[in-house]
N, C-alpha and C positions, 0 to 999 in steps of 0.2 A: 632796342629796336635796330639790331643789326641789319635787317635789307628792308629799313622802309623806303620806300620808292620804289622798290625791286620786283621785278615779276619773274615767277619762278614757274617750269616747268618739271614736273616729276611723272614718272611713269611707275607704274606698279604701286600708284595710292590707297588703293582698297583697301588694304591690310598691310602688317607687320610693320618694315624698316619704312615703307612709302606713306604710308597713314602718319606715321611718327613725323616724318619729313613736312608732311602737309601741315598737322597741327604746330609743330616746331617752326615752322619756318614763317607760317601765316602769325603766330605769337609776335613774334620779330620785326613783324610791318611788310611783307610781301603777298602780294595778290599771286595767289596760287590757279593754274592749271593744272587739277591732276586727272591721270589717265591711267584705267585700268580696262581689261579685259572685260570683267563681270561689272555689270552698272549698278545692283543695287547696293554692294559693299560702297564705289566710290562714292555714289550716292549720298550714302550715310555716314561717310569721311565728311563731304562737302556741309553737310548739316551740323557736323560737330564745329567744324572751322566756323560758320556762320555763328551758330552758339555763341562761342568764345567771342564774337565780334571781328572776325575775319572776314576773307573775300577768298572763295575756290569756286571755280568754276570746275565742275565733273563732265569729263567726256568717257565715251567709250572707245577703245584706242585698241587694235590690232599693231602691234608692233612688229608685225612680221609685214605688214601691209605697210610700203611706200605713201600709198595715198594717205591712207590713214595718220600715219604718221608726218606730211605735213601739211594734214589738217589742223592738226593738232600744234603744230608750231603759229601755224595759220590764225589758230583761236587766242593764241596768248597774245599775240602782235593786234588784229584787229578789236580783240572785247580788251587789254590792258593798258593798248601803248605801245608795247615793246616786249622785250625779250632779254633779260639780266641773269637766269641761272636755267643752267638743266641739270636735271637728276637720272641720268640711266639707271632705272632701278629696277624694273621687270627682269626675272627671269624664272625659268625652272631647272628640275635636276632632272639627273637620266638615274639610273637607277643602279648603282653602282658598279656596273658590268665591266669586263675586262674590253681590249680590243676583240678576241677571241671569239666573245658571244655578244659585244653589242650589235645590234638591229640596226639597220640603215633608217627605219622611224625617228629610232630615238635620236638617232645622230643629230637628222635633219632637223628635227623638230628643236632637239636643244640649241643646234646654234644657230637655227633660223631666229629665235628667242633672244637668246643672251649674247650674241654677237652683230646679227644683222639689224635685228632692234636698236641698238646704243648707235650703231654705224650709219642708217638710216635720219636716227633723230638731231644727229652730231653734223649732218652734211646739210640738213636744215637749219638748223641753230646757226650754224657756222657763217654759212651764206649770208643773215640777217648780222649776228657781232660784226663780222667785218665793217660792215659800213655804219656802223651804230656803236661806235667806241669800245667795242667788248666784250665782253662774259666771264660767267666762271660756270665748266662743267663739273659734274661729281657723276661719277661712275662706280658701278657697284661689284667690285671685284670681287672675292675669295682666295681664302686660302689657299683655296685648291689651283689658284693662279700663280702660286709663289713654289711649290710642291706637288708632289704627285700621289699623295697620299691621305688626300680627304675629301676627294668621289670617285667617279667611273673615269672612265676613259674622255667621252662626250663630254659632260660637265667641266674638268680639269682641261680640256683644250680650251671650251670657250671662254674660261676665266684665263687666260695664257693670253687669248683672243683680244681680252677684252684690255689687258695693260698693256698689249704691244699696239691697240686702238690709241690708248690711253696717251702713250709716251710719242708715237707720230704726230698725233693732233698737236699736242703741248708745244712739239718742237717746231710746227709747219706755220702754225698760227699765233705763235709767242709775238712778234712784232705787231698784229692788229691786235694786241691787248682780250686776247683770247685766253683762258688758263686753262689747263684739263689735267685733271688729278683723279686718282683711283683709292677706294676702301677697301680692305683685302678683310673683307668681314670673315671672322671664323662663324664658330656653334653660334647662333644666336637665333631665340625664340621666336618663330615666325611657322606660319603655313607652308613655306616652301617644301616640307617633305610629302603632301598630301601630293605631290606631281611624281611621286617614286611609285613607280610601277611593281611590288612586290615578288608579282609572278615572274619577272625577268630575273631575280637576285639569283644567281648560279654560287655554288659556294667560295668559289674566290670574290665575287660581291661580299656576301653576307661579311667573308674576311675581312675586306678592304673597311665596310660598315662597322663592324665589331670594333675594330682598330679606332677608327675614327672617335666613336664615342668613350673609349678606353684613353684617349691620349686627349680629346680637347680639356684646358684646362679651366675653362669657366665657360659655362651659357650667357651670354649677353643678353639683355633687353634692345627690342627694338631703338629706343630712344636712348639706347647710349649710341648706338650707331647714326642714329638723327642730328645729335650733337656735334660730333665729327665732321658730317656733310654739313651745317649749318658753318664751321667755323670755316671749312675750305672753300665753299659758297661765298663767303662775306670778305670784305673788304682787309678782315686783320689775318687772311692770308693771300695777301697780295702780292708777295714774293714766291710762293710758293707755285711752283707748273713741275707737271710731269711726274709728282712723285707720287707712287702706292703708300698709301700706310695703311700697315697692320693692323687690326681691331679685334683682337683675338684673345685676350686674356696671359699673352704671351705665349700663344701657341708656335710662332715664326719661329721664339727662339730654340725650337727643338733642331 
């Protein structure tokens, strides 16, 4: 029962590393808020946690929407208590386009997503730790944050985006007992490609793609990535602020 007491916010619950996060974390002793896009996936996240004997509350959450988004901090504070962990975990990809031929859509829309999303949810959180002894964020990086060779152009800024989020906050708010750390998740088994726009892959895409699946060195499951944010969430990494780790199979060490 690593975060009993804890009330945890995660974004992107309906599926994959977010669903894992929910079930994992509500196991643990934390009353969960998760928040996805689509309501009947989180829905039925929210149903499995209760199963198990947990507590989720399912919202539906625009993470590109300010309001939305602290609504959503909103809910954890008023229906739990308080506010002990967030999870920036929503995002999508662009579809592996160079600078050359991406679309000013995809741009927008990816780092409306995976950058102004986590920045949004992180300026609410933030606001409430200060004056309430704390937190620990977990943010959902990539590989493609560490390197420039495992998505587009869009996607590998937002993940660049999202640990230079990652390493400001840690260092801004380290004194009110704030933490913020990143996952630099490689391959790992999830929906996120169903967001790749197929008809945009121009043949330096499909390259950049080929490559990718040629070099990652193991697929992950969801819930090894759950376990990660579970430990950097909880109390026995309490020293630890600011840092990315790797989750990739050893893909970094290339």
């Amino acid at each position: 029962m690593r975060l009993e007491g804890k009330v945890a916010v995660i974004t992107g619950a309906g599926s994959g590393m977010g669903r894992a996060m929910a079930l994992r974390f509500a196991k643990e002793g934390a009353k969960i808020v998760g928040a996805d896009i689509a309501k009947d996936p989180v829905d039925a996240v929210a149903g499995e946690v209760r199963e198990a004997g947990g507590v989720m509350t399912p919202l539906v959450v625009n993470v590109t929407d300010r309001d939305d988004v602290e609504r959503m901090i909103r809910t954890a504070i008023d229906d739990h208590g308080g506010l002990d962990v967030l999870c920036n975990n929503a995002g999508v990809m662009d579809s592996f386009q160079g600078v050359q031929t991406l679309d000013d859509d995809t741009y927008q829309r990816v780092m409306a997503v995976n950058v102004y999303g986590p920045l949004a949810a992180m300026r609410a959180a933030v606001a409430y730790m200060k004056d309430h002894g704390g937190g620990s964020i977990v943010n959902t990086a990539s590989a493609a944050g560490l390197g420039g060779g495992s998505a587009g152009a869009a996607y590998t800024a937002s993940k660049h985006a999202v640990i230079g989020l990652t390493k400001n906050t840690a260092l801004t708010y380290a004194q009110h007992g704030i933490r913020c750390n990143a996952i630099a998740a490689g391959a790992v088994a999830t929906n996120i490609q169903q967001s790749i726009d197929p008809t945009k892959m121009d043949q330096e895409a499909l390259g950049v793609y080929g490559k990718w699946h040629a070099l990652a060195p193991a697929t992950l499951a969801s819930e090894d990535i759950a376990d990660l944010a579970l430990h950097l969430a909880s109390d026995e990494a309490k020293l630890i602020n600011g840092v990315v780790v790797p989750a990739d199979g050893g893909w970094a060490a290339y």
